[in-house]
C-alpha positions as CSV (number, residue, x, y, z in Angstrom):
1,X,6.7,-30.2,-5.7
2,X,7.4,-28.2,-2.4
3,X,6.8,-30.2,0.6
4,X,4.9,-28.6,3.5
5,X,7.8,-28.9,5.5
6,X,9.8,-26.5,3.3
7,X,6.8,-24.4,2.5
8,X,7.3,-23.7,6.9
9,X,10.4,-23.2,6.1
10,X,12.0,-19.7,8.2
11,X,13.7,-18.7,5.1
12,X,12.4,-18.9,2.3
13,X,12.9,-16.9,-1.7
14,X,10.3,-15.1,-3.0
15,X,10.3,-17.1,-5.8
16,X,10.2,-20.4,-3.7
17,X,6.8,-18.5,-2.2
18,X,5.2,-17.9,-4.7
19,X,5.5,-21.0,-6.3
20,X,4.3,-22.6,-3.5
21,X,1.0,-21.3,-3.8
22,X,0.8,-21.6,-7.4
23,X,1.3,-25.0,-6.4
24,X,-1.5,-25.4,-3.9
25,X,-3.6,-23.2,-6.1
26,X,-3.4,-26.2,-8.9
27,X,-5.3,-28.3,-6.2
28,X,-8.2,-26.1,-5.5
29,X,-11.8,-25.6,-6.9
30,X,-12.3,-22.2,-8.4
31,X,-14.3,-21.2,-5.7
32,X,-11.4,-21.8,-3.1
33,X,-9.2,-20.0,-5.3
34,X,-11.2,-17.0,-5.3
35,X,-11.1,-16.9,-1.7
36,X,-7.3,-17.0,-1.0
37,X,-7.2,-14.1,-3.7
38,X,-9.7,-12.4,-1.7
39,X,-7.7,-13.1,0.9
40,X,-4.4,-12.3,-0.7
41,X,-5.6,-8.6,-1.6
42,X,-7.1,-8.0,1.8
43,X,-3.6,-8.5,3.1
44,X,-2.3,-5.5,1.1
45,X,-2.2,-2.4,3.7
46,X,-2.0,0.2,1.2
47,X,-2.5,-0.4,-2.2
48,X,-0.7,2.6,-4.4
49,X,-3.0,4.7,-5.3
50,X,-2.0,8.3,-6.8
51,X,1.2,9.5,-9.0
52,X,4.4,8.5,-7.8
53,X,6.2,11.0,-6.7
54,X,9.2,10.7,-9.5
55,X,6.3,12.0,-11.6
56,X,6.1,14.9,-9.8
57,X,9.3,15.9,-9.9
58,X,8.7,18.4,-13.0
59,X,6.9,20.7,-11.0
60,X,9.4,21.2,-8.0
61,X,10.4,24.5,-7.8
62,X,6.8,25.5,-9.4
63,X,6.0,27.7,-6.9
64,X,6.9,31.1,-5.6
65,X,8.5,31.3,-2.4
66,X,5.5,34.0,-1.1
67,X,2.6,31.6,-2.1
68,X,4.3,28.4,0.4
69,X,5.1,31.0,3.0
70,X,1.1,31.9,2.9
71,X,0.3,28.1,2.4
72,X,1.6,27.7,5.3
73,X,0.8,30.4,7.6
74,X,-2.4,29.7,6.8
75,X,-1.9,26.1,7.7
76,X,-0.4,26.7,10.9
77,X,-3.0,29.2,11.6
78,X,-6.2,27.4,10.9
79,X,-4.7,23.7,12.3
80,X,-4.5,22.6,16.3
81,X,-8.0,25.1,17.0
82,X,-11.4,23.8,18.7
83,X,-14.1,25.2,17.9
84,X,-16.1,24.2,21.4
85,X,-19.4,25.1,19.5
86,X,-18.7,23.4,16.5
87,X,-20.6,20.7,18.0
């Protein structure tokens, strides 16, 4: 069993983490244990989401050189403009 006093520990393995909280986890009603997963998943920033970009890959050099000099013209064009009666 991990004491609290190493669970405050400064430097501590990711293994020695999460075994910690499996171990305070055994000690909880469902319920409670729902909530630190709620809890857990809020804590995420960004979850991945997408294709990772090693997938992509395969398409680089897809495109012809004319068609991302018009993408972006078109970008730099039609970005950093107000339209005052947009509104």
């Amino acid at each position: 069993m991990i004491l609290n006093t190493e669970i405050r520990s400064e430097r501590m393995s990711d293994s020695t983490i999460k075994q910690a909280i499996i171990e305070q986890l055994d000690h909880m009603p469902y319920e409670v244990q729902h909530k630190v997963l709620d809890y857990a998943q809020s804590l995420v920033p960004y979850p991945p989401k997408g294709t990772s970009g090693k997938l992509l890959l395969r398409f680089s050099g897809s495109m012809k050189t004319e068609d991302i000099i018009v993408m972006t013209q078109a970008i730099e064009d039609g970005c950093e403009q107000v339209d005052i009666d947009e509104w």
